[in-house]
N, C-alpha and C positions, 0 to 999 in steps of 0.2 A: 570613479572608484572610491574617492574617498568617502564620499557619501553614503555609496554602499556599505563600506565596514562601518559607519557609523550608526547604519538603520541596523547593523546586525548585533553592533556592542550595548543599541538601545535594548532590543529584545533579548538578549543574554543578562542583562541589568532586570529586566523583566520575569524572566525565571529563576536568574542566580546559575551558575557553573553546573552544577551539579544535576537538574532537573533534564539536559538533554544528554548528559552522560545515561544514566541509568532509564530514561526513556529509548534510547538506541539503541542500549546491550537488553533489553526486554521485546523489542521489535525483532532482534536476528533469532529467538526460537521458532517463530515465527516463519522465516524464509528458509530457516530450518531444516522445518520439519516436516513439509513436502516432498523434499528431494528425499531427505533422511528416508522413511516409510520405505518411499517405492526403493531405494539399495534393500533396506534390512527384506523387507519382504522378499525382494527377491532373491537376496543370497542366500536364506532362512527353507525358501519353499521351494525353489528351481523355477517357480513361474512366474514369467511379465508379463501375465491376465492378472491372475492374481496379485500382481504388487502394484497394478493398474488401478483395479478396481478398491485397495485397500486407501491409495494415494486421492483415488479419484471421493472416496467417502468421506477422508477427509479434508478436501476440497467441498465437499457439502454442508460437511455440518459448519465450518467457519461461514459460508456464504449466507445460510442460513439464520445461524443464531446471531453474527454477529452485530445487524439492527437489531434486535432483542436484546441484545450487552450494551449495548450504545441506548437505547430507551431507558433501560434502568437504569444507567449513570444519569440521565437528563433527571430520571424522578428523585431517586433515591442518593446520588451524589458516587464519585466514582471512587472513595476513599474501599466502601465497605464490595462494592460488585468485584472489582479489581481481584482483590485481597480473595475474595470467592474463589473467581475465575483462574487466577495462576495456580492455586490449591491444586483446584479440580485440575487444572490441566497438565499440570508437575506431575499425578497422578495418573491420569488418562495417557499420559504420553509411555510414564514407568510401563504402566499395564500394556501398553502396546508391544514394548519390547519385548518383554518378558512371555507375553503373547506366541510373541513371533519366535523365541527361542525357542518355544518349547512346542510349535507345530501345531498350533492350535486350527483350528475349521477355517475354510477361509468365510462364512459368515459371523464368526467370533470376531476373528481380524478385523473385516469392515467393522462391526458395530464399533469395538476398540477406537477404530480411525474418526467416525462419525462424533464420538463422544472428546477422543482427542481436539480435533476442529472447532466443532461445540463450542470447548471450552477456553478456546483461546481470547485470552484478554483486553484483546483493543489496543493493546499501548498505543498502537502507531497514531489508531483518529482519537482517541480523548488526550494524547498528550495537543495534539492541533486544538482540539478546541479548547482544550486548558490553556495554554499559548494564546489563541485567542482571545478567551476571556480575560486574561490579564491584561490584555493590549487594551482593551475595550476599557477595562475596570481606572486605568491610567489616565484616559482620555486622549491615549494615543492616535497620531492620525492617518491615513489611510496607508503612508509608504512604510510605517510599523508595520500595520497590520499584514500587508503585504508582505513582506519582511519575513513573520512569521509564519506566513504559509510555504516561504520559499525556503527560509531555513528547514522549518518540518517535512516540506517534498524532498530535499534534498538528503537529510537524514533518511528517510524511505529508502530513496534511491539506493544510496549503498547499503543498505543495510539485504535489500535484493539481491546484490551483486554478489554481498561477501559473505550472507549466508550460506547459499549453494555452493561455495569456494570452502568453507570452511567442514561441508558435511564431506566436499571429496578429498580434502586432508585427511579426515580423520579416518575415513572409510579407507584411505592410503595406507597410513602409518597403523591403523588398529584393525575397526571391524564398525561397518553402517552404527551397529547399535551404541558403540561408545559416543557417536554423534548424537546420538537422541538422547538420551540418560545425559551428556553434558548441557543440551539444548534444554532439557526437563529443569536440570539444577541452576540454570542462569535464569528460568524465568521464575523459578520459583523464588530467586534471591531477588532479581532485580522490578519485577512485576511487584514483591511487597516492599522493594525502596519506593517505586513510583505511587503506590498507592498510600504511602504515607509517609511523602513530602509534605510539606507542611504549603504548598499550593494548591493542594486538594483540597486545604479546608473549607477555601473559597469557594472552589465550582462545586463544592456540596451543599454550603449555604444555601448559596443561591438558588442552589434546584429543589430547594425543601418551599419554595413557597408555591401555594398549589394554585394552580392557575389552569380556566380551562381549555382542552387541548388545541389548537389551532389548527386550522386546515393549511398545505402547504401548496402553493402557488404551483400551477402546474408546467412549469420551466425546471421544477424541479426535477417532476420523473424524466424528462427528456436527457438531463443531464446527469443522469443516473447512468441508464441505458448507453451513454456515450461513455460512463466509466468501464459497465462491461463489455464495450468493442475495444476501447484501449485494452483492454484485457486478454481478449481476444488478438489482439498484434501481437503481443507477448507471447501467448502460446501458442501461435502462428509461428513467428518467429524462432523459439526455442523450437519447433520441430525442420523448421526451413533451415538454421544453421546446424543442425545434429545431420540433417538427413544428406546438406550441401558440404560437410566435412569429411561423412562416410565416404560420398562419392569420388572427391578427392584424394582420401585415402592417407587423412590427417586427422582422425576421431580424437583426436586427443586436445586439436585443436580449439572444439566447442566451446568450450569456458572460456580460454581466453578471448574468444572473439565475443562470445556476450557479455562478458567483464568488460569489454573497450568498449559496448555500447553503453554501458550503467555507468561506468565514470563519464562519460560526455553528456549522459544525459542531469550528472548531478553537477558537472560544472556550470551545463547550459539552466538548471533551477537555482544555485548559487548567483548566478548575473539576472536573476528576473528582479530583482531588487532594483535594477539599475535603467528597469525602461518607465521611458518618463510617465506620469502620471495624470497626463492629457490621453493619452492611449487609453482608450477606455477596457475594462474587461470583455464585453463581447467582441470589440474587434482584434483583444489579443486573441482569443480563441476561434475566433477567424482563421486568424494569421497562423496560427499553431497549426490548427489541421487542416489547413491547404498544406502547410510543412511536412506533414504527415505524408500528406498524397503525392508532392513531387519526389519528396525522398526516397520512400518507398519505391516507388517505379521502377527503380534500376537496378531493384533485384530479381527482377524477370529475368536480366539478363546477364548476372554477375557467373561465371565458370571457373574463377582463378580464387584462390585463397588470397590473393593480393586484394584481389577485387572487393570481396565479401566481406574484408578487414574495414577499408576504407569506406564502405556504401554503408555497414551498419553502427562507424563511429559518426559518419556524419548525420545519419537516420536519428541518432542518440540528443543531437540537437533537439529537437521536435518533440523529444516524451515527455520530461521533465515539465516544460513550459507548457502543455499539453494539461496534465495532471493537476499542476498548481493551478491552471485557470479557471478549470473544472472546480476543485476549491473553491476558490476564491467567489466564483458565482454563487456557489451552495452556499457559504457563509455568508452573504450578503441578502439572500433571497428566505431565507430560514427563520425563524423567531429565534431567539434566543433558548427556551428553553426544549428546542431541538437537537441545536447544534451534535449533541454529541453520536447522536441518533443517526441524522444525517448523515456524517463526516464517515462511520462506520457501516453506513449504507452502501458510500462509494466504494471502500475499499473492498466491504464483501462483492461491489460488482468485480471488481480486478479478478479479484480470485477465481468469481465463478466463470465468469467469462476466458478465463486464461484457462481452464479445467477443460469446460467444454472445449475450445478451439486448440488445445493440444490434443487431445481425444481423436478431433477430427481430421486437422490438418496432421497431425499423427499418421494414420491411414493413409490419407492422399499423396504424403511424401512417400510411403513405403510401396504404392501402387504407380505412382505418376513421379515421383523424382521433386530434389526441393522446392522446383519452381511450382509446384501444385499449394506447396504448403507458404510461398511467397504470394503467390494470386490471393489467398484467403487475408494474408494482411492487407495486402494493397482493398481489398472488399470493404473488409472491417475499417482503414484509414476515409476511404470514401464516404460510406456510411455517417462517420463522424462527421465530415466536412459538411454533407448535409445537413444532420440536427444544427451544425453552427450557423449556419446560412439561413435556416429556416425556422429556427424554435423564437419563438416569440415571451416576449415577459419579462427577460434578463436586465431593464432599465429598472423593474422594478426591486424595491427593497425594505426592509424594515428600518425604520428610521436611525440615521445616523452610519448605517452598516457603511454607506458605501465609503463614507471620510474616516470613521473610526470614531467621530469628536464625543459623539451620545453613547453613552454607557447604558448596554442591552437590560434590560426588566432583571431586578433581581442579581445583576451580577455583584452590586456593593452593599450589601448586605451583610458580608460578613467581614472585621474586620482585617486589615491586609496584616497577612502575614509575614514576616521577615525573607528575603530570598535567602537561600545557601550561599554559603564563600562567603 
């Protein structure tokens, strides 16, 4: 344990206090403003096609653009993309509402939503590989690095959790829309803190030196595609506990039951710090989603809210550690002047993966009962367990990644900046 808090006061020493505050409060517009959309749409229009499809667009356009935001951070540095992107999307997001007040087409809406998604800014994978690169630039060694992946998974995590907690507050106490126009004004504030920390100077530097573009090892799309089936569990899940609460006849219950899974899963990313370092990364990712596949299993047959409490806090073990090793492979197997490209690769998989399989398992529950929309995760965990079992390449690395000790092409270049506090 004590080790632990010390690999995490190194990497807090590494950013300075202030850099995972206002990286956090810039990630929850974000988990947002998903949920946000589909209430306002649909209290705005009477239809749940329509706040589906507005939800579901922008579910695309972030899955889409967001390797594109992550590329031009690698090229052009993430001080000036950032600073763009929360712009655009402070705006995109205004116009949605404002959209939706005033009853606008529902192909106005989608486009609205597409452009909303679009524009959302990365914080979550450029503040990791900014993290990253610090660790790197230090000559920090591999359980830093580590460190840093598991702190930033874990920021994730809740930032998941307490976003959609905070859009059904507000949709409580107010109206859907004061969640989004709040959502709007915090990334607008906190997206141009994050984008000019004075630790951006660095990962801009570095990425102004032109270098030509590298091909990526092909362990990498494999563990792409494993981000979008975790993704896919998610919004499996999210329809297996809505649809296993209805039937119960405790809808109110849904949140708090996928809140007990997001805190279990950010305590179980908080302790990944703490496995030893003989454990190699692909056999943690082994180990992760076989976790996936035995956990899961028992909610074929869970019928009590008792039951569903405890099968999905302990399932919660399993995602965190999951997620981060996912990580942690990509950053090891990546050149450097990818990383940020990558890192926002995986998470546009989440998104769209969790789009699509709420979509579907959607349906299945509403036709076939939760355990249709439980089957589809238990698919998607196996799936995983596959690519872990069988994807080849993941020994491989760019030099230095796998210990930390070599500082990646480019990364000290520019001189360090002072951390905040």
């Amino acid at each position: 344990m004590a080790g632990s808090l010390q690999t995490y006061r190194t990497v807090l020493h590494l950013t300075g206090p202030l850099l995972p505050v206002i990286s956090f409060l810039g990630r929850l517009p974000t988990a947002m403003c998903q949920l946000g959309s589909v209430l306002l749409v649909a209290e705005t229009s009477g239809s749940l096609a329509t706040a589906g499809l507005v939800g579901g667009a922008l579910a695309a356009g972030q899955t889409v653009a967001g390797p594109l935001l992550g590329r031009a951070a690698d090229r052009y540095g993430q001080r000036a993309v950032v600073l763009m992107a929360a712009g655009a999307n402070a705006v995109a997001v205004t116009g949605l509402v404002l959209a939706a007040l005033c009853h606008l087409s529902t192909g106005r809406l989608a486009l609205l939503g597409v452009l909303a998604g679009a524009s959302v800014p990365q914080v979550g994978p450029l503040a990791r590989s900014r993290t990253v690169a610090l660790a790197h630039r230090a000559g920090a060694d591999g359980r830093t690095v580590a460190g840093a992946l598991s702190f930033e998974g874990t920021l994730d995590e809740i930032s998941f959790v307490l976003g959609p907690a905070l859009v059904g507050l507000a949709a409580a106490l107010a109206r859907p829309a004061a969640a989004l126009l709040t959502a709007a004004a915090l990334l607008a504030v906190c997206g141009t803190a994050f984008a000019l920390h004075p630790t951006a100077r660095q990962v801009t530097a570095a990425k102004r030196t032109r270098t030509p573009r590298t091909r990526l090892p092909g362990a990498v799309y494999g563990l792409r595609v494993t981000m979008a089936l975790q993704g896919a569990m998610f919004g499996a899940s999210q329809a297996g506990i809505t649809a296993l609460t209805g039937e119960l006849g405790r809808p109110s219950q849904t949140g708090l039951v996928y809140a007990a899974m997001g805190v279990m899963s950010a305590a179980a990313g908080l302790a990944m710090v703490a496995v030893p370092e003989r454990l190699s990364l692909p056999a943690r990712w082994r180990i992760a989603t076989s976790a996936l596949v035995v956990l899961c299993a028992p909610l074929l047959f869970v019928h009590t809210l008792l039951g569903l409490y405890v099968t999905v806090t302990v399932l919660g073990v399993a995602y965190a550690p999951h997620l981060i090793t996912v990580f942690g492979l990509t950053e090891r197997l990546v050149p450097a002047g990818r990383l940020a490209e990558s890192m926002a690769f995986l998470t546009s998989g989440v998104v769209g993966g969790q789009a699509l399989a709420l979509a579907l398992s959607g349906r299945l529950a509403q036709d076939h009962g939760a355990v249709a929309a439980f089957a589809v995760m238990l698919v998607a965990g196996a799936l995983c367990a596959v690519f872990s079992w069988t994807l080849r390449g993941l020994g491989a690395g760019r030099a230095g990644a796998a210990t930390g000790k070599a500082v990646p092409p480019g990364v000290a270049v520019a001189p360090r900046a002072p951390a905040d506090g």
